[in-house]
C-alpha positions in Angstrom: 119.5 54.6 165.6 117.5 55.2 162.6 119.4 57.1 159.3 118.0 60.8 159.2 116.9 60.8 155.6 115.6 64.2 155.8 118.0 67.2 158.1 116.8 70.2 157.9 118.7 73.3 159.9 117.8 76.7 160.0 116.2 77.2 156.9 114.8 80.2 155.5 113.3 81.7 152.2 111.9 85.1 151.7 109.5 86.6 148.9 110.7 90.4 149.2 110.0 91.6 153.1 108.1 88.7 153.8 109.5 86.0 155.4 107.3 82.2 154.3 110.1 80.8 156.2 112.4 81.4 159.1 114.5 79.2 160.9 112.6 75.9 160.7 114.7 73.0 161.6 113.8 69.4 161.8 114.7 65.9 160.8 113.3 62.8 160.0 114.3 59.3 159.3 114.0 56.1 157.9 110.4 54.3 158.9 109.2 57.8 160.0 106.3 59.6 159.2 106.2 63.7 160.2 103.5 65.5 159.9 104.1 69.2 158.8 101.4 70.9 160.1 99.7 74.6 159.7 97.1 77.8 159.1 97.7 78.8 155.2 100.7 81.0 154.5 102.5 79.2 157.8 105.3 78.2 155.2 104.7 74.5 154.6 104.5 74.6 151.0 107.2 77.0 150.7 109.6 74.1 153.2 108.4 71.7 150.6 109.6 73.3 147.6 113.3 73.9 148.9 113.7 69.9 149.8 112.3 69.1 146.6 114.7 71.8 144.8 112.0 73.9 143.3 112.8 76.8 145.5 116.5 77.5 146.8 117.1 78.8 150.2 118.6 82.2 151.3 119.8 80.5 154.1 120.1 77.9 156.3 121.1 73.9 154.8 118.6 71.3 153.6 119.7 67.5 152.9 117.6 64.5 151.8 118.6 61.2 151.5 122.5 62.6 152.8 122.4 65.1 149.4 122.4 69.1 149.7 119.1 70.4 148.0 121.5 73.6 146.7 124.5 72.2 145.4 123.2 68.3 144.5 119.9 68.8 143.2 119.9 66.0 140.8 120.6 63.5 143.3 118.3 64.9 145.6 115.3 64.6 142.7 116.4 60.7 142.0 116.4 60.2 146.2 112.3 61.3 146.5 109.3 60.2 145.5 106.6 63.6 145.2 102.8 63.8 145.4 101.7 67.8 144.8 98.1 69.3 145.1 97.7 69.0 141.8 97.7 66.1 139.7 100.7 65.8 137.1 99.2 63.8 134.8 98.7 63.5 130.6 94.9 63.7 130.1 95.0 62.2 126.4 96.7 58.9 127.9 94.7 56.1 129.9 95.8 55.6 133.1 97.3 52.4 132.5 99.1 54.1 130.0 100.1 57.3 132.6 101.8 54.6 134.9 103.3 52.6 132.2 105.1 56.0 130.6 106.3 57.1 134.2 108.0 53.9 134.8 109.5 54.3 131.2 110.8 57.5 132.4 112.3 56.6 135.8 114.0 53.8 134.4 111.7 50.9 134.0 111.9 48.4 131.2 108.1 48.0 129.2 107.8 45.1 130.8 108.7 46.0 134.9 106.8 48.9 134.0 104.0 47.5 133.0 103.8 45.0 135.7 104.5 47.9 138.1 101.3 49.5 136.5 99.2 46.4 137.3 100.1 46.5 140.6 99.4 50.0 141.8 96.2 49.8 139.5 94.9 46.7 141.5 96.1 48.6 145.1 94.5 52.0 144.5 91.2 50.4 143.0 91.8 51.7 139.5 90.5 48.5 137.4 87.6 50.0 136.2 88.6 52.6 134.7 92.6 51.8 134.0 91.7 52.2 130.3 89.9 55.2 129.7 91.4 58.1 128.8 92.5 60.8 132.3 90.7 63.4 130.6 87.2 61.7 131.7 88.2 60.7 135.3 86.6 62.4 138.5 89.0 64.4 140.8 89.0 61.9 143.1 90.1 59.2 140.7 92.8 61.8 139.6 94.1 62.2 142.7 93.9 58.5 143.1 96.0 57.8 139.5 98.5 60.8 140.5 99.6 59.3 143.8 100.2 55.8 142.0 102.5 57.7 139.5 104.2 59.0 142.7 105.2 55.4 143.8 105.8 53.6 140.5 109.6 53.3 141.8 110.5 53.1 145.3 112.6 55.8 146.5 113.7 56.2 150.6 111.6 59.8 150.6 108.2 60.5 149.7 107.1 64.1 150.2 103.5 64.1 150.5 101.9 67.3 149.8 98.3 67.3 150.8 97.8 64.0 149.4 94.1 63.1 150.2 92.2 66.4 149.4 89.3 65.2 147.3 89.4 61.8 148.0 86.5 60.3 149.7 87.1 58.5 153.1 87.6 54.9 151.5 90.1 55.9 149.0 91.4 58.1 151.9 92.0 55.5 154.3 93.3 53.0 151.2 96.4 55.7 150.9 96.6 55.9 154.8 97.6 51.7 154.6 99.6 52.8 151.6 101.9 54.9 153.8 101.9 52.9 156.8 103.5 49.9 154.4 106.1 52.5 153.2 107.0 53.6 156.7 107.1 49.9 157.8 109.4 49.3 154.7 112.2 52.6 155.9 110.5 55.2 153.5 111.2 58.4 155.3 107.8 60.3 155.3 106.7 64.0 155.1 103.5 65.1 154.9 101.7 68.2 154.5 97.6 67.7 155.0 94.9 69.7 156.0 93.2 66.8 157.5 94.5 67.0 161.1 92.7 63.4 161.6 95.1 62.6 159.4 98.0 63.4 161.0 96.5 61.8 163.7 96.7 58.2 162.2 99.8 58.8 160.7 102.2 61.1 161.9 104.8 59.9 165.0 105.7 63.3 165.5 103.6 66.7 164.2 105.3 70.2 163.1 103.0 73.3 163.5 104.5 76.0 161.8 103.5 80.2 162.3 104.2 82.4 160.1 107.6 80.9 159.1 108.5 79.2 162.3 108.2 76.1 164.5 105.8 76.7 167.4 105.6 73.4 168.4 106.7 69.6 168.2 105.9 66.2 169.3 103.6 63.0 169.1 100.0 63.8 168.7 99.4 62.7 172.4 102.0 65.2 174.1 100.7 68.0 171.7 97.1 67.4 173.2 98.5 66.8 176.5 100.0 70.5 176.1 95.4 71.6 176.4 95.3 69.8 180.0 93.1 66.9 179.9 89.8 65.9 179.2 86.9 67.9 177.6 83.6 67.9 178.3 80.9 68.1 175.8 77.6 68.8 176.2 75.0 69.2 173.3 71.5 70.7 173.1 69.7 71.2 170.2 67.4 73.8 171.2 68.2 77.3 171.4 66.3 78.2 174.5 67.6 75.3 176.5 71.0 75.5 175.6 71.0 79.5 176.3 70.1 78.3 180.2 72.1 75.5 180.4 75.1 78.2 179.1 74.1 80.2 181.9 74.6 77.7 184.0 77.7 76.5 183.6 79.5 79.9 183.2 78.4 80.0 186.9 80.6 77.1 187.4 83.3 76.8 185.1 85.4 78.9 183.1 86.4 78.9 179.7 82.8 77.5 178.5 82.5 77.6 174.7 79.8 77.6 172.2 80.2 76.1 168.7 76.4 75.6 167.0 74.8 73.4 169.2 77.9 72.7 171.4 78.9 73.5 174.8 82.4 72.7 175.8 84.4 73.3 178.9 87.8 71.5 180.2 86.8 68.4 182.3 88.4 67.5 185.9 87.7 65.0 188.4 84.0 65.5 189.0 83.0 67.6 185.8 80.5 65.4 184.6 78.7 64.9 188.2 78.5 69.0 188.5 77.8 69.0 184.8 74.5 66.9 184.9 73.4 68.3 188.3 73.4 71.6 187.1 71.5 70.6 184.0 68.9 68.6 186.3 68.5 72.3 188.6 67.7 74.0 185.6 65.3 71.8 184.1 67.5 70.9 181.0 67.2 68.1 179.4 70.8 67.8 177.2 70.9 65.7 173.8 73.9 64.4 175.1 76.9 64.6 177.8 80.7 63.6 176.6 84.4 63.7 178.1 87.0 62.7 175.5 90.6 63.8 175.4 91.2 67.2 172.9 91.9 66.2 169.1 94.7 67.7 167.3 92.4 70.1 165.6 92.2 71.7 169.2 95.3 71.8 169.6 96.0 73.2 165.9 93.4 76.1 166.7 95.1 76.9 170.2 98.9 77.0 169.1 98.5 78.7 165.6 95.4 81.0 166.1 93.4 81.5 163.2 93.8 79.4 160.2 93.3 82.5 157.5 96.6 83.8 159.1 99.2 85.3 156.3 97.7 83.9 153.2 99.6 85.5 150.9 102.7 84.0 151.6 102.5 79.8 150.2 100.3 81.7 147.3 103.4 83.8 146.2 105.8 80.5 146.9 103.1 78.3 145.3 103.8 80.8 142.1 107.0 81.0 142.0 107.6 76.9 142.6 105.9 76.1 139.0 
């Protein structure tokens, strides 16, 4: 059985009445990556700020790497590696020089750092602009160099804290390899994203967390499995044809829903059949007719409700964690 490199139980932080967290318990382990997963203010940042010692618990007991985040916060800091959503950087350095000063400062001789530089500059794509100063890089480029600086020394934890947000899909899906080599090597994973597709690709098990608490755990596939199959998709472009092909289908089937030029309804054995004979009756002519299995993003919206939910909360933790 795999070391739990990450044992969480019961864990709760409050910011006067309001509870950002309360009760949330889960583990991970080595060569595992767990997606943390919810609506803003649901707690996540708040979770990520006690393991990484920023915040300390009211309750409850947090250990990473087999250290207590209360009383051995030192070790628990040399035991992670941490990527933020915002970039720790020096803007009057190069970024060569950025990677080359936090190896210095974790450890690294000039020269292991230096080669350690090289190497995360070639696998994030950085050549081009390894010597110019921070100051003039993009945000995507930041966030880029910042998540290099995260992994300039291997530690068994990395805490990834919205990671990609502002990267563009190819330097997206460069950091998704990234982590899979990590997991692959026993790095105990953690991520926070607001990219459920994300999640998706890399997450073995998913988190959602309301309001402070768990609602709801497992692999991507039993989460959707929880919304009961297939759904059925059925696009039309214009207004007047898609208002009679909604009516319809109400006639039919319940739970139809409309999202812009979207109609969708839960699929069953024979949905599509009664689907495009109904269409035909009415004269419709649809863009186009899908079943596909629910994403996560479904099953984010059905578990958690709205994603503007209790705000305040990870704004006040956010605060107080800086």
């Amino acid at each position: 059985m795999s070391q739990q490199l990450i044992q969480v139980s019961d864990l709760r932080r409050s910011f006067g009445a309001t509870a950002a967290v309360d009760g949330v318990s889960f583990e991970v382990a080595a060569g595992e990556v767990v997606g943390l997963l919810g609506p803003n203010g649901a707690g996540k940042t708040t979770t990520i700020h006690c393991l990484t010692t920023l915040l300390k618990p009211d309750s409850g007991t947090a250990r990473v790497a087999g250290f207590d985040v209360v009383t051995q916060g030192a070790e628990v800091r040399r035991s992670i590696a941490v990527t933020g959503q915002f970039a720790a950087l020096d803007e009057l350095l190069t970024g060569r020089e950025n990677l080359v000063l936090f190896g210095r400062l974790l450890g690294l001789g000039r020269q292991p750092a230096t080669a350690r530089a090289d190497e995360l500059i070639d696998r994030f794509d950085l050549g081009e602009v390894a010597g110019k100063a921070v100051r003039t890089y993009s945000g995507g480029l930041r966030r880029r160099l910042d998540l290099a600086a995260s992994l300039v020394v291997d530690r068994p934890v990395l805490i990834l804290d919205e990671p990609t947000t502002g990267l563009d899909p190819r330097s997206r899906r460069a950091l998704w390899e990234v982590v899979r080599e990590l997991r692959d090597g026993g790095t105990a994973v953690l991520l926070t994203t607001q990219y459920l597709e994300e999640a998706d690709q890399l997450a073995g098990r998913v988190l959602l967390i309301d309001r402070g608490r768990v609602s709801a755990e497992g692999t991507p596939d039993e989460l959707k499995r929880q919304l009961g199959g297939a759904v059925c998709e059925v696009r039309i472009e214009d207004p007047r044809a898609r208002t009679v092909a909604a009516e319809q289908l109400r006639a039919a089937f319940d739970g139809l829903t409309e999202d812009e030029d979207v109609l969708r309804l839960a699929a069953g054995s024979g949905t599509l059949t009664e689907v495009v004979r109904r269409l035909e009756s009415a004269g419709v002519e649809a863009d186009d007719v899908t079943v596909r299995r629910p994403t996560l993003d479904e099953v984010f919206l059905s578990l958690t409700g709205s994603v503007d939910a209790e705000k305040a909360v990870d704004a006040d933790a956010a605060g107080a964690g800086r």
